[in-house]
C-alpha positions as CSV (number, residue, x, y, z in Angstrom):
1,X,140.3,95.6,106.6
2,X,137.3,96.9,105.2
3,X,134.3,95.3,105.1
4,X,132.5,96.8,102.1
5,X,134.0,98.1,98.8
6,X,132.3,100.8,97.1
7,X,132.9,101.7,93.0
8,X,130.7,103.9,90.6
9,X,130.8,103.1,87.5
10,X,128.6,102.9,84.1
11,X,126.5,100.4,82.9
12,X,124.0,99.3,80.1
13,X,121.1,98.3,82.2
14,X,117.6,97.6,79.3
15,X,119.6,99.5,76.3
16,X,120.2,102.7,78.7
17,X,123.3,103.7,79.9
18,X,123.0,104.0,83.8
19,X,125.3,105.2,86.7
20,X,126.2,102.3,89.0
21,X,127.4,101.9,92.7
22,X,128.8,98.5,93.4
23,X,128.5,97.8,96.7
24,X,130.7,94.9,97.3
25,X,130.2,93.0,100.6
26,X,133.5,91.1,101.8
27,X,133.4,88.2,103.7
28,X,129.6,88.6,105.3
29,X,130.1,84.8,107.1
30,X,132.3,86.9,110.0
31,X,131.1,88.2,113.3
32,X,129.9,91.2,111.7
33,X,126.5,91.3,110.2
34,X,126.7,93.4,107.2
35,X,124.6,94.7,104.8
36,X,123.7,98.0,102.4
37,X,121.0,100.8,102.8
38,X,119.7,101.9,99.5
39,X,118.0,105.3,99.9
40,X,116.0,107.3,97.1
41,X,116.4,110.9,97.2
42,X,113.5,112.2,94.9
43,X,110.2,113.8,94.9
44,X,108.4,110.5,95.1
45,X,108.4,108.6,98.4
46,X,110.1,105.5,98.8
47,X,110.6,103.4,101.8
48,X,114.9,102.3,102.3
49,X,115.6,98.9,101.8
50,X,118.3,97.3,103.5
51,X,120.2,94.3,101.7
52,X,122.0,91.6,103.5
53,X,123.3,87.6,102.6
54,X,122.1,85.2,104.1
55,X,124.7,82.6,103.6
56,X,122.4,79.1,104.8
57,X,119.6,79.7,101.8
58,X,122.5,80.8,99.9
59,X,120.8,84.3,98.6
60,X,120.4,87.7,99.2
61,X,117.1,89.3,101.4
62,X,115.9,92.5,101.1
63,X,114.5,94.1,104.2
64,X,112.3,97.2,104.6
65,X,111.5,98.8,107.8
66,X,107.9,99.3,109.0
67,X,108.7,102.0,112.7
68,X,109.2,105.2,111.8
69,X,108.4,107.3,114.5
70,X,110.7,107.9,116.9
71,X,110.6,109.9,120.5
72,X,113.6,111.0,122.0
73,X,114.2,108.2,124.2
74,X,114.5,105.7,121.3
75,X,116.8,107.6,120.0
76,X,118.9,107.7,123.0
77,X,118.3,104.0,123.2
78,X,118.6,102.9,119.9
79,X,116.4,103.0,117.0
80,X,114.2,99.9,116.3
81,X,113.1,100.3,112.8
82,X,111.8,96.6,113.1
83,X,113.4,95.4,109.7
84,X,111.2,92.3,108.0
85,X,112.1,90.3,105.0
86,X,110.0,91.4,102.4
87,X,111.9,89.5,99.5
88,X,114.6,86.5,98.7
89,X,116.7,86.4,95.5
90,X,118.8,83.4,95.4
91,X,122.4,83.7,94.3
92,X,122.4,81.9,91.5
93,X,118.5,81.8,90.9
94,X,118.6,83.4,87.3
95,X,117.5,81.3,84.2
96,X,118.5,82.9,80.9
């Protein structure tokens, strides 16, 4: 079974046609805690963000990482990028 569906696709996002990824989490009230890395390959710097669901609040929480220096043994150990909420968007928050 998997546990996260991915599609690109096109979409009119502010009048402009944009490339999409849908990242589609299934079923994230399971044992497995799930969630999506968004990376930006660019010239300009820009820390990951990591969304997950958080399924009491009803909502989805965006993370960003704040460690990222790592020796050898924290790799060997397991990286700690001590992930913090930075943000809360509730499912069905938006007014039109």
């Amino acid at each position: 079974m998997k546990h996260i569906i991915c599609k690109i696709y096109q979409q009119i996002i502010n009048k402009k046609r944009v490339e999409v990824i849908k990242a589609e989490i299934v079923y994230p009230d399971d044992e497995l805690n799930k969630g999506v890395l968004v990376s930006l390959s660019h010239v300009r710097a820009a820390d990951d963000i990591l969304i997950t669901y958080d399924l009491e609040r009803d909502g989805y929480v965006i993370h960003q990482a704040s460690n990222f220096e790592f020796t050898e043994k924290d790799i060997e150990q397991g990286i700690d990028e001590d992930w913090q909420e930075v943000a809360f968007i509730k499912a069905w928050g938006r007014e039109v």
